[in-house]
N, C-alpha and C positions, 0 to 999 in steps of 0.2 A: 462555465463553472456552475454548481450546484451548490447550495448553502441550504440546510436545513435549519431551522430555528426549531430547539427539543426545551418540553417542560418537563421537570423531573421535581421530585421530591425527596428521595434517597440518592447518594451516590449508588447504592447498586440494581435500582431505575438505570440510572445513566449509562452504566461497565454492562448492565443487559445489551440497553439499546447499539452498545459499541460493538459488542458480540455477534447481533445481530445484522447488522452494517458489513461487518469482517473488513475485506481487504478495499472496501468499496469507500472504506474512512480515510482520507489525508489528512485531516487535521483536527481538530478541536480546539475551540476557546472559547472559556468563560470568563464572564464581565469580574471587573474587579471586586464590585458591590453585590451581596446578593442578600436581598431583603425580604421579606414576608415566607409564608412556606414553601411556597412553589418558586424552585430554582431555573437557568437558563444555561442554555448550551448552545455553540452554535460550532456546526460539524459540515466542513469542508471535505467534496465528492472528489474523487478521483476524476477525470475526463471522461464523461459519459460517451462520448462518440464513438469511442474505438473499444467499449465495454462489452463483454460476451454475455449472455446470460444462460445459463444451463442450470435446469432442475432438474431433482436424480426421480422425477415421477413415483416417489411415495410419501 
């Protein structure tokens, strides 16, 4: 499994970084606490082994 650990400032920082994730996101949680300006996320991968990658080359 794959766990990113994301620093964000805006919730929509964060709904980008989801967006750009897509279907490669399984989960998300944030800590209960979240203190000074820069927030945390932490964003659980899908099973990378069996993941396809295709870029549409533009």
């Amino acid at each position: 499994m794959v766990r990113l650990k994301v620093s964000y400032d805006s919730t929509a920082e964060l709904c980008k970084v989801m967006l750009l994730l897509g279907g490669a996101a399984k989960s998300v949680r944030l800590p209960p606490k979240q203190e000074g300006k820069h927030k945390r996320a932490y964003i659980d991968l899908i099973d990378l082994e069996k993941a396809e990658v295709i870029r549409d080359g533009g």
